[in-house]
N, C-alpha and C positions, 0 to 999 in steps of 0.2 A: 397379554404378554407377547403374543407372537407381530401386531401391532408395534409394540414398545421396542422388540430385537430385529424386527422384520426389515425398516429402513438401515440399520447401520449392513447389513448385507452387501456393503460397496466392494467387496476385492476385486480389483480390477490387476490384469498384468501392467506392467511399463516398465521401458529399459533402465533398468536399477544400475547398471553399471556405465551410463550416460550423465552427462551433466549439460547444463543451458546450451554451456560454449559447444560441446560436442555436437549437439543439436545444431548451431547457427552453421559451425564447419560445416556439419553435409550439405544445407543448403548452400552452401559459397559452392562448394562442389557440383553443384545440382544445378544451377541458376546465376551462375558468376556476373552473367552482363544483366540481370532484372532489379531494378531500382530496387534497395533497403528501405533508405531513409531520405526525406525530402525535409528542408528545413529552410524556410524563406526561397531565394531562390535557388537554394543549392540541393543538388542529387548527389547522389551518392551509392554507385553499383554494392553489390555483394563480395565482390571483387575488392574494390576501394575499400569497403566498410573495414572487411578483414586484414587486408594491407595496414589499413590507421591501427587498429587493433594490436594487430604486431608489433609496430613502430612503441605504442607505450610501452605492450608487456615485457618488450627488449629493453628500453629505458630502464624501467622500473627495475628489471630482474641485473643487471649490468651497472647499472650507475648507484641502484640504492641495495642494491643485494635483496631487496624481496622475490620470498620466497613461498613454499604452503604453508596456508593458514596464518598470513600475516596479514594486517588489515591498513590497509589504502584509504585515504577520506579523498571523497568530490566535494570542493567549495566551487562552483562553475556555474554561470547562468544558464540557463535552457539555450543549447545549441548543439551542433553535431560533435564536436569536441567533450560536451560531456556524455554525450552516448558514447564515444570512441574510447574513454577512458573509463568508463564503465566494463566495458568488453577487456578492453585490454589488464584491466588490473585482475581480471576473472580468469584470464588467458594465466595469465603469471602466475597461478595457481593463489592467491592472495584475495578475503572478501575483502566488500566496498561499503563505504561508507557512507553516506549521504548527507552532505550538511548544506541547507539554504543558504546564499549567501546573502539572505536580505535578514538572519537572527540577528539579534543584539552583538554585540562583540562578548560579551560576559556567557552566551550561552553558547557561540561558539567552542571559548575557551572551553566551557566546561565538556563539551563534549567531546573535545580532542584530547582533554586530561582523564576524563575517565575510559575512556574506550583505547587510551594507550597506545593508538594508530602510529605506525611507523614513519606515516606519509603523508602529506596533503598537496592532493593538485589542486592548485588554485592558479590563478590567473598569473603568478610570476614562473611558480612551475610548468606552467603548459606552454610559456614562451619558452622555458630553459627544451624541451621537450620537441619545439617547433625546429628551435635555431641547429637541431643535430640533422638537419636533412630529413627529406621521406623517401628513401631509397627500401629496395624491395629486403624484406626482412625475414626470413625463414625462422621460425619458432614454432618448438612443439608447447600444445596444448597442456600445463601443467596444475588443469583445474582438474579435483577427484570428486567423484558419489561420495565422500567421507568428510570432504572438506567443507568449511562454511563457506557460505555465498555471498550473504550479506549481513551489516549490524544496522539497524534504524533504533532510532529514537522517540520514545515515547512520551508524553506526559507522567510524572507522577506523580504521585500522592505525597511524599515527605518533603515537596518542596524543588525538585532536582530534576529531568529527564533521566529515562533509564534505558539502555541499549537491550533490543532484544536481538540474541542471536539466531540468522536462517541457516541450512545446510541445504545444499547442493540434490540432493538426494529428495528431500519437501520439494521442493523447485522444481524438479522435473517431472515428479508425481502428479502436481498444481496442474503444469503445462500440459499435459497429454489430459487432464481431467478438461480443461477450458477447451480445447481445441475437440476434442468429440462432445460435449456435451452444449457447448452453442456452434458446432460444426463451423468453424474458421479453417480457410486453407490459402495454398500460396497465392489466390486468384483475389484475398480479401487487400483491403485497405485499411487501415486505421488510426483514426484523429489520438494524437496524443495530447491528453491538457492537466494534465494533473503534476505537479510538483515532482521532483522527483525523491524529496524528502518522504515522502510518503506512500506504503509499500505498492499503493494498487497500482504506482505507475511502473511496477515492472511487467505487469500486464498487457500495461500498453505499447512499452519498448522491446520486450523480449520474447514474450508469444509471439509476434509475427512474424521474426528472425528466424525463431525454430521453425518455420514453417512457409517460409519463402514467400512469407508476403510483406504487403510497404508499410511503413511507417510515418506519418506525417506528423511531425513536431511543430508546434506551435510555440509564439513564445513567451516571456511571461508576461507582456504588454498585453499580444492578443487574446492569451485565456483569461480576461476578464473582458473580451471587447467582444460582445453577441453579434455582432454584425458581423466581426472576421471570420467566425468560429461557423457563424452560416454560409462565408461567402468561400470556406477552405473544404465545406463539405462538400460545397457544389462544384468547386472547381476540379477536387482529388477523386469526385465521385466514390466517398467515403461509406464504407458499407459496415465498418463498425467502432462503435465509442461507446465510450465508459466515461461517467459522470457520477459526482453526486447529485443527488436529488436536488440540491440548491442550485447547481450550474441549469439543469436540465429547466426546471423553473425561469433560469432566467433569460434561456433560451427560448421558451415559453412566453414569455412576457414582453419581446421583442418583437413577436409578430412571426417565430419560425413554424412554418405549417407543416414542416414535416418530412419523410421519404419515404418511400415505400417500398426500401429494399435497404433499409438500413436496420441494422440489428442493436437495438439498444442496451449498455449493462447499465443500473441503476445501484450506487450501492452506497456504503460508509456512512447512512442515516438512514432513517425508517422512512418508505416509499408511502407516501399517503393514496389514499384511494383518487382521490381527485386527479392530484397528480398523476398517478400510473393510469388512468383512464383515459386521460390524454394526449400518454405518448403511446399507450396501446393505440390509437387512433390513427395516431402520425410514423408510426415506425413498421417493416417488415415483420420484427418480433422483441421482444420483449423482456429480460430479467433483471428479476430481483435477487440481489446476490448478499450475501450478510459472512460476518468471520473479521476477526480480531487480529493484529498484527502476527503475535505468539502461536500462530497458527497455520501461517503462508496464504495471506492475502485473502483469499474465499474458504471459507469452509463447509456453506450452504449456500444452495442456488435454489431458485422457482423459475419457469416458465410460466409468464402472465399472459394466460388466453383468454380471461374473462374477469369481469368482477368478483366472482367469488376467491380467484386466485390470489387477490390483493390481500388478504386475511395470514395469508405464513408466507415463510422465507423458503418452504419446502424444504429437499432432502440435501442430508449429506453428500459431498462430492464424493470422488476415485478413494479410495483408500483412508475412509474420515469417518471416525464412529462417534454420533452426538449422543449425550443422555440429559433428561430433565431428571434432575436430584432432589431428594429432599434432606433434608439435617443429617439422617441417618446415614448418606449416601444411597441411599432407596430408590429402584426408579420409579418415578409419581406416575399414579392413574392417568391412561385417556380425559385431560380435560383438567387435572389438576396441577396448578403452576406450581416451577420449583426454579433451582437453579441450572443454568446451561453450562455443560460442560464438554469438552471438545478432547478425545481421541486419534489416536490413528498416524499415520504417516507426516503428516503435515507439522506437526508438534516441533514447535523452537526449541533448541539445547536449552534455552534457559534465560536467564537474564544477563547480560556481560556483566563479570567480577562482581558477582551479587548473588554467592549460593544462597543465602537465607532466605530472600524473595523470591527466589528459583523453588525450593521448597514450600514453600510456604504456597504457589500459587499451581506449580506443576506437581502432584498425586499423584499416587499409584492405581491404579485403575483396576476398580474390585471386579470388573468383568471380563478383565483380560488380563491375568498375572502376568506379571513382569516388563508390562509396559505402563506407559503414565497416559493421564488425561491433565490438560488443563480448566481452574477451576475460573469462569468466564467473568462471574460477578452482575452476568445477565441473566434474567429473569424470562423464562420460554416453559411454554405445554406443548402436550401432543393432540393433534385436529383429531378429530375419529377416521378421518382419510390417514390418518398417519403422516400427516407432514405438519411440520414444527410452525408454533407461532412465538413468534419476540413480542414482551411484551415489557419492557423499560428494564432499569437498573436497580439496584438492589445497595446502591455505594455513592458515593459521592463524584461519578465518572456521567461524563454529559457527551454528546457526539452535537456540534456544530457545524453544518458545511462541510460535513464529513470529516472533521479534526476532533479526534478523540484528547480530549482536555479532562485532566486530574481539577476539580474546583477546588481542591488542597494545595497545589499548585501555585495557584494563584492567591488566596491566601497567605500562605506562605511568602510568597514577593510580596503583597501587601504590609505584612507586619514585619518584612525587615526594614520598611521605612519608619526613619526614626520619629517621624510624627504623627505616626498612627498607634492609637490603644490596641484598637478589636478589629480587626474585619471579617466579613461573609459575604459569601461569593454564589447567586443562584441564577439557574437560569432562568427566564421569562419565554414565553410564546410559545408555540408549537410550529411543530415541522421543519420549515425553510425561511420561516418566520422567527426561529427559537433563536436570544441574544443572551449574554451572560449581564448581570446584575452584580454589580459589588454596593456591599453596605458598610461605611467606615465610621467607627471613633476617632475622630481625632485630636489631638494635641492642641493643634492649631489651624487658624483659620486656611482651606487651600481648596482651589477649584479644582474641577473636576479633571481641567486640560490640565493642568500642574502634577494631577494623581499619575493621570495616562502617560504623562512624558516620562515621570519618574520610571515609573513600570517597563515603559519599549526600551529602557534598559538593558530588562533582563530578561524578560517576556516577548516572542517574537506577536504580528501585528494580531496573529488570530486568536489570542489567548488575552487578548486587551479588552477590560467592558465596555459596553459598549458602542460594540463592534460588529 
């Protein structure tokens, strides 16, 4: 038992009455002329960063009337303008939205209809935005600890994506846990390659903002081009990146030998031993990081110093209480698998305008009255070291290349084409190898590129079998 309560022992202090943006402020203050962000060939002081910043949250709060806790959508490709209006719509006290602009049109729509956003920069707005001038803009900061930071988008299970909502307050919790626990400071660099639809990439835009270090944005050409992505580490002298296990692989697979003062996060799929044995080899240090959108990006990290470390995800972060469950809500024996469940500060409002799945997935937490856990639908025990193992799903929920996909989901698109009877949706391979598999009745004769066209529809490219 002391085993089983011993790890959640994270209370850590961090300025509760602080949010990201207050964060990036000090540093503009601290470090005005030291490069932010780097984006092809363009730089961008701390100075500038906050300057652009201003310029939308003024737009925004002037021209559209937003205000706290209104919610702004990004439709923008990977560029310094969608970081800029990321900051800035967070400045304006309002969270953000994140929409790829390479979805379907249909799944756009739907996300703009159910998340009720007041706003969308997208590529006519940020010229309306551009053509007002970039004169020097004074604005106070009207982001709060109380306010939401951001809504993403999930897969779901009934067919639809569902918004889960972040707060300001997890966010800053998250950031001070990343920043002492893989020790990043303002002297770091770090490669950004991750979508910005998906949440780990605030990790990589906004931890080193709070923190007076650079950012290097790649774009969405390069982060699938292993030769750019080797030839930006060497050039930026890049000392930390976060990857799925599939990018890292295929970094791996190109011939990159490595650095030896680059700090690797590995996360969003399960780190196979092969695999982490061999960027143990090639990297300064090592983790394995694990945690579910509805939780603030990481909720469990490892330090991988040897092969036995490859076996768990290791311990809770800063203020994050995990338990393995059993039916009863029980906590299971050293060694006996249950369900994983996730505690503590980090914890989402909920699902956006969706109290019932909000219930139904966030509990009340029999170990801590009057706060909630959420309930993961991940399957994890405890090591007799006391640190946590994952060991798959318990649901119809798959993690591909790090994109958490509902296989009900896709089903569901499946059968509302009209010449399908039946479909099933599974996945094939393991690890970075793992593809999705659909099995159809159909009506009528139709190839497979005929099924897939239908599908990029409504289904964006990662969620196509396949693939």
């Amino acid at each position: 038992e002391q085993l089983l309560y011993g790890f959640n022992k994270t209370e850590v202090n961090y300025p509760r009455e602080k949010t990201i943006v207050d964060l990036f402020e000090e540093q503009v203050l601290k470090t005005p002329d030291h490069i932010a962000l780097v984006f092809g060939d363009n730089r961008m002081t701390y100075r500038e960063l906050n300057e652009s910043a201003n310029h939308v949250a003024h737009y925004l709060q002037s021209q559209h009337g937003i205000t706290s806790n209104d919610l702004v959508g990004i439709q923008l490709e990977r560029s310094q303008q969608m970081l800029i209006s990321m900051l800035g719509i967070l400045k304006s006290g309002a969270a953000y939205l994140p929409i790829d602009p390479s979805y379907p049109q249909d799944r756009i729509s739907y996300i703009t209809a159910d998340s009720h956003c007041k706003l969308v920069i997208d590529a006519d707005e940020q010229q309306k935005i551009s053509s007002l001038g970039q004169g020097p803009v004074a604005i106070k900061n009207a982001s709060q600890p109380n306010n939401r930071a951001y809504v993403i988008h999930t897969s779901g299970s009934t067919g639809n994506p569902k918004g889960v909502e972040l707060g300001h307050s997890s966010l800053t919790n998250f950031m001070y846990s990343m920043a002492g626990s893989i020790n990043i400071s303002h002297s770091d660099s770090l490669l950004a390659v991750t979508t910005y639809a998906f949440d780990i990439s605030i990790l990589e835009l906004l931890l080193p903002l709070s923190l007076g270090a650079k950012v290097v944005m790649l774009s969405k050409e390069d982060i699938s081009n292993p030769e750019e992505i080797k030839h930006q580490l060497q050039l930026h002298s890049i000392t930390v990146m976060q990857a799925t296990p599939s990018m890292w692989q295929m970094l791996l697979d190109s011939g990159w030998e490595g650095n030896p003062g680059l700090k690797i996060l590995s996360g969003g799929e399960a780190l196979s031993k092969s695999l982490g044995l061999s960027l143990l080899k090639r990297s300064g240090s090592l983790w394995n990081m694990y945690g579910p959108t509805e939780t603030t990006i990481w909720s469990v990290m490892n330090k991988i110093e040897s092969e036995k470390d490859l076996q768990s995800i290791g311990h809770p972060i800063s203020n994050t209480r995990v338990y393995i469950l059993n039916n009863q809500h029980q906590l299971s024996p050293i060694g006996v698998s249950g369900e994983l469940y996730i505690s503590g500060l980090g914890l989402a409002r909920g699902y956006l305008n969706k109290p019932e799945l909000t219930r139904e997935r966030f509990l009340p937490d029999p170990f801590y009255p009057g706060t909630l856990m959420y309930k993961t639908g991940d399957v994890g025990r405890v090591l007799e070291d006391g640190r946590l193992e994952f060991m798959g799903r318990e649901d119809g929920q798959v993690k591909i290349k790090g994109y958490r996909i509902e296989l009900g989901e896709i089903e569901n698109a499946l059968l509302q084409c009209e010449f399908i009877k039946e479909a099933v949706v599974i996945p094939k391979g393991q690890g970075v190898d793992k593809i999705l598999v659909a099995y159809v009745v159909s009506r009528e004769d139709i190839s497979s590129a005929e099924l897939r066209s239908t599908l990029s529809k409504t289904l964006p490219q990662y969620m196509l079998p396949g693939t």
